[in-house]
MMTF fields as JSON, N, C-alpha, C and O atoms, coordinates in Angstrom:
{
  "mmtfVersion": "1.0.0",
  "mmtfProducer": "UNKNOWN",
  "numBonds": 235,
  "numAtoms": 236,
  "numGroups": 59,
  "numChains": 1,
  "numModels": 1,
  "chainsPerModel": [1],
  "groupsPerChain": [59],
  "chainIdList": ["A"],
  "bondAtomList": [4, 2, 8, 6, 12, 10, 16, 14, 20, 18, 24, 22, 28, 26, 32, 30, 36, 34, 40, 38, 44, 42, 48, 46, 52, 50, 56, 54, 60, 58, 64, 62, 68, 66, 72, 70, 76, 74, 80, 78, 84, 82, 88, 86, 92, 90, 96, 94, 100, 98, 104, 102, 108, 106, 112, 110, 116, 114, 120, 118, 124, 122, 128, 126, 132, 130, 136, 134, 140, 138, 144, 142, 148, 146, 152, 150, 156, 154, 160, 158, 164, 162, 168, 166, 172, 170, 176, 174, 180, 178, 184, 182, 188, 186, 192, 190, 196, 194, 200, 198, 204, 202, 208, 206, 212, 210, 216, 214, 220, 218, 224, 222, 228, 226, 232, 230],
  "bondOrderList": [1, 1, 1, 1, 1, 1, 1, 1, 1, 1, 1, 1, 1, 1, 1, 1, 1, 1, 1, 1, 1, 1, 1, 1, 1, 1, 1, 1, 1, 1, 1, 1, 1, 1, 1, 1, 1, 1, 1, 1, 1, 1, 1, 1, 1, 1, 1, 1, 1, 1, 1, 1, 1, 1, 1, 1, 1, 1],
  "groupList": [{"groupName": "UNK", "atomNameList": ["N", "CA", "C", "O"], "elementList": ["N", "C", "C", "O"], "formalChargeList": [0, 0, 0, 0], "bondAtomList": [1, 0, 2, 1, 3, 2], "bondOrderList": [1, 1, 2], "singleLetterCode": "X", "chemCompType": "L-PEPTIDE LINKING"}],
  "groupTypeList": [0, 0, 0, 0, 0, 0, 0, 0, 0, 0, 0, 0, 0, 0, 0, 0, 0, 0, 0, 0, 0, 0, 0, 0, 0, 0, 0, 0, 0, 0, 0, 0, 0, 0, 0, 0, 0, 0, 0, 0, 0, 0, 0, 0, 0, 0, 0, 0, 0, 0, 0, 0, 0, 0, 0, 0, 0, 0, 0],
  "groupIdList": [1, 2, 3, 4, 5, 6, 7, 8, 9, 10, 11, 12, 13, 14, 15, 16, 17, 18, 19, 20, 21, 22, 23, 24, 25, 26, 27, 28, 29, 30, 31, 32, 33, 34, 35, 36, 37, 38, 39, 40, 41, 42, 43, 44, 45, 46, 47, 48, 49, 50, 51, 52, 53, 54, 55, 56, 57, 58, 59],
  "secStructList": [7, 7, 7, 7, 6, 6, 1, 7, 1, 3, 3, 3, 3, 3, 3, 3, 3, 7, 1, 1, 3, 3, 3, 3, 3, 3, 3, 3, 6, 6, 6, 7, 5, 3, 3, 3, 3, 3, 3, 3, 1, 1, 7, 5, 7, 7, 3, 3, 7, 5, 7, 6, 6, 1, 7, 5, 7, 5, 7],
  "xCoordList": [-6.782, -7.072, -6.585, -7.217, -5.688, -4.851, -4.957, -4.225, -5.504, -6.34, -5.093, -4.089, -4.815, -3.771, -2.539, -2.349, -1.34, 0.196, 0.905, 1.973, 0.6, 1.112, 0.641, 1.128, -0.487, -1.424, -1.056, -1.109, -0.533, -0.081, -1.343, -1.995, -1.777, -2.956, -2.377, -3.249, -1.434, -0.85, -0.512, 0.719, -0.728, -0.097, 0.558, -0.183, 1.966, 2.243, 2.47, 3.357, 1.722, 1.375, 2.052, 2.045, 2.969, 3.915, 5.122, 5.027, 6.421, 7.678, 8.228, 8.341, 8.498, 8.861, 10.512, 10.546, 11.307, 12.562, 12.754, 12.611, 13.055, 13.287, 15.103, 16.152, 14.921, 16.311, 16.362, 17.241, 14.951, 14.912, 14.479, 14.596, 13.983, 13.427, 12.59, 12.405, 12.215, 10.885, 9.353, 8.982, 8.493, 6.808, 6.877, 7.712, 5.664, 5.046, 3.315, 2.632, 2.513, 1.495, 1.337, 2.066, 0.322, -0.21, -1.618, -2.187, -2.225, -3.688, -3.936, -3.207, -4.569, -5.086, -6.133, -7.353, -5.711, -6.408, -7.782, -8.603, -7.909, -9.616, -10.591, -11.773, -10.157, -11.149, -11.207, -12.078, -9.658, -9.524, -8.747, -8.23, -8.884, -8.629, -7.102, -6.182, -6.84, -5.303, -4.438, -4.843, -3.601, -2.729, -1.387, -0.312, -1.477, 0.106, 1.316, 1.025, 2.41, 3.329, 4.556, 4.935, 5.295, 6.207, 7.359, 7.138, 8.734, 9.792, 11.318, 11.979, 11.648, 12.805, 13.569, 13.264, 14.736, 15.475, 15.046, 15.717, 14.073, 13.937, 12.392, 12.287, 11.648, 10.931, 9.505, 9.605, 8.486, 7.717, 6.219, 5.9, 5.212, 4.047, 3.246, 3.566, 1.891, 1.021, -0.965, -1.758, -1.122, -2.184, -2.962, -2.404, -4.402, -5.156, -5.047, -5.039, -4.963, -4.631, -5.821, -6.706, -5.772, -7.354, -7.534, -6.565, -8.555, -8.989, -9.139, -9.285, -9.059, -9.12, -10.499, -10.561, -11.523, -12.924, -12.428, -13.224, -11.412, -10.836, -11.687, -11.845, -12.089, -12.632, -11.343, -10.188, -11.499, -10.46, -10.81, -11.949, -9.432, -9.321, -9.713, -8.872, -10.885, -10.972, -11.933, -13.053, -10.89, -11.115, -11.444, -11.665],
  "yCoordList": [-4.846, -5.027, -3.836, -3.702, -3.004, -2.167, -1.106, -0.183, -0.844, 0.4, 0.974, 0.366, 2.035, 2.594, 2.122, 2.103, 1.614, 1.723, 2.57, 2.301, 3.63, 4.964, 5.301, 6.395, 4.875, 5.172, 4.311, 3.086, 5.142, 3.853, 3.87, 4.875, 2.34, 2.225, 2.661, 3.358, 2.591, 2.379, 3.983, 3.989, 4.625, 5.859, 5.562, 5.308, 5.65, 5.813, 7.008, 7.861, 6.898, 7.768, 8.244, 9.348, 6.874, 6.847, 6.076, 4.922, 6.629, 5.419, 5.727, 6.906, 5.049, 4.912, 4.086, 3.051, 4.385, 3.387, 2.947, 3.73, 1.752, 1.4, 0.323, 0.457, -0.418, -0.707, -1.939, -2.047, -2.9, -3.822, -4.036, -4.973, -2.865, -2.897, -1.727, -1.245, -1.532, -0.131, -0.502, -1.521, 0.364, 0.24, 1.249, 2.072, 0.768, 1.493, 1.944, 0.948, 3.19, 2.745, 3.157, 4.015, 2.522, 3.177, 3.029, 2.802, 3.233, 3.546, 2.835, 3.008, 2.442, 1.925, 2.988, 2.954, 3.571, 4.769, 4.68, 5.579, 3.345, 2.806, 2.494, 2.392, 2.33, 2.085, 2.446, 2.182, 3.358, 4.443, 3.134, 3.462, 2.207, 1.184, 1.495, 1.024, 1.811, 1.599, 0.009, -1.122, 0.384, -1.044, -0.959, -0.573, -1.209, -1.274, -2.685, -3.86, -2.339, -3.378, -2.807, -1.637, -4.145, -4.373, -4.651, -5.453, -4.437, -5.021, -5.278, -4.33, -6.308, -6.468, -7.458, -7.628, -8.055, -8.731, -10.424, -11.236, -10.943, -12.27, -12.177, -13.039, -11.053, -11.286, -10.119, -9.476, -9.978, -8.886, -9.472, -10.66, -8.167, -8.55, -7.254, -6.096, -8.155, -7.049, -7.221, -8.123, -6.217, -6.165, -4.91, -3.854, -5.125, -3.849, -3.17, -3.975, -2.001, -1.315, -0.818, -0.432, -0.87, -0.974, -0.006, -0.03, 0.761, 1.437, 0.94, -0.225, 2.319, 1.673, 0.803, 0.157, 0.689, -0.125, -1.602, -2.52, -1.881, -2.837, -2.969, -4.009, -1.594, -1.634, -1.464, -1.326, -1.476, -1.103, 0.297, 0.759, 1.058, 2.147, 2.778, 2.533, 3.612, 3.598, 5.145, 5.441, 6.033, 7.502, 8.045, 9.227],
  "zCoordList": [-17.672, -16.268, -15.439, -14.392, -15.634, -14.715, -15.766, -15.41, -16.829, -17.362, -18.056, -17.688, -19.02, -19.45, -19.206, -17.99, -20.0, -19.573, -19.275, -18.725, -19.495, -18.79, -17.942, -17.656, -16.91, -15.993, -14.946, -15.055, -13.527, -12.6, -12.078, -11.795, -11.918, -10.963, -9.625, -9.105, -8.906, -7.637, -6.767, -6.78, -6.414, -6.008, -4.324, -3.374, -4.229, -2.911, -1.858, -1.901, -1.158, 0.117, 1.005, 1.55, 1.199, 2.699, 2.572, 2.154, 2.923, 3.231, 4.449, 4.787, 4.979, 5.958, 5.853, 5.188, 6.256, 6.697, 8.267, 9.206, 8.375, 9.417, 9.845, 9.216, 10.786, 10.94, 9.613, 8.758, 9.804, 9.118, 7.56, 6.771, 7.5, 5.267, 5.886, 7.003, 4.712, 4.657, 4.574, 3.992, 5.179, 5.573, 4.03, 3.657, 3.422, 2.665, 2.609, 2.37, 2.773, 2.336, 0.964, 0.465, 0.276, -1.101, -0.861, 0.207, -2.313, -2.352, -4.163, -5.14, -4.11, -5.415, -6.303, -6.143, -6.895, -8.053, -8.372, -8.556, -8.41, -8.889, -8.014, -8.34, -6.877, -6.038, -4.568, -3.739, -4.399, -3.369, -1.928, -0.861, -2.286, -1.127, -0.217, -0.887, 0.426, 1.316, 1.643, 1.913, 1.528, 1.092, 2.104, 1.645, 3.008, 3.766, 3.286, 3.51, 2.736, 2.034, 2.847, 2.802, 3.838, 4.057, 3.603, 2.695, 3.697, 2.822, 3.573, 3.996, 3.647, 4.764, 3.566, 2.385, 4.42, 3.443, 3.762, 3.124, 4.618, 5.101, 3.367, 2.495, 3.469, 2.362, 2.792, 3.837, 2.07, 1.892, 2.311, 2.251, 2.833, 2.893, 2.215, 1.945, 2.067, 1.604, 2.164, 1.895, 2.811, 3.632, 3.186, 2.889, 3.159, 3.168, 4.463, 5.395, 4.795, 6.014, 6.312, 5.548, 8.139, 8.356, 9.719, 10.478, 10.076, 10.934, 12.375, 12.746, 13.286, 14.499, 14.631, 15.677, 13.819, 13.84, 13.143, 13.334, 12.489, 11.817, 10.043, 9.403, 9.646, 8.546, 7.426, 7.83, 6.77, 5.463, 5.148, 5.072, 4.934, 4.486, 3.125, 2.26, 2.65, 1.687, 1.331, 1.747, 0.304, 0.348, -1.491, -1.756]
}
């Protein structure tokens, strides 16, 4: 499903730190998609990250 074990599907783009956990973006290898993932200590999110048109990011 996620292609090679030595092959990260996942490449990250962006970190960010903040007061409360860290912003991350990544990008998914296979299909170019953008992925914004949150991380604090109450618990984590994960969203496709999307354009000022509200399309999904995808290069």
């Amino acid at each position: 499903m996620f292609g090679k074990k030595d092959e990260k599907r996942f490449e990250e783009t962006l970190v960010q730190h903040s007061q409360s956990g860290l912003i991350y973006t990544w990008r998914d290898r296979q299909t170019g998609v953008h992925y914004l993932y949150t991380w604090t200590a109450q618990g984590c999110a994960l969203t496709p990250l999307l354009d000022e048109n509200g399309k999904v990011v995808v290069d």
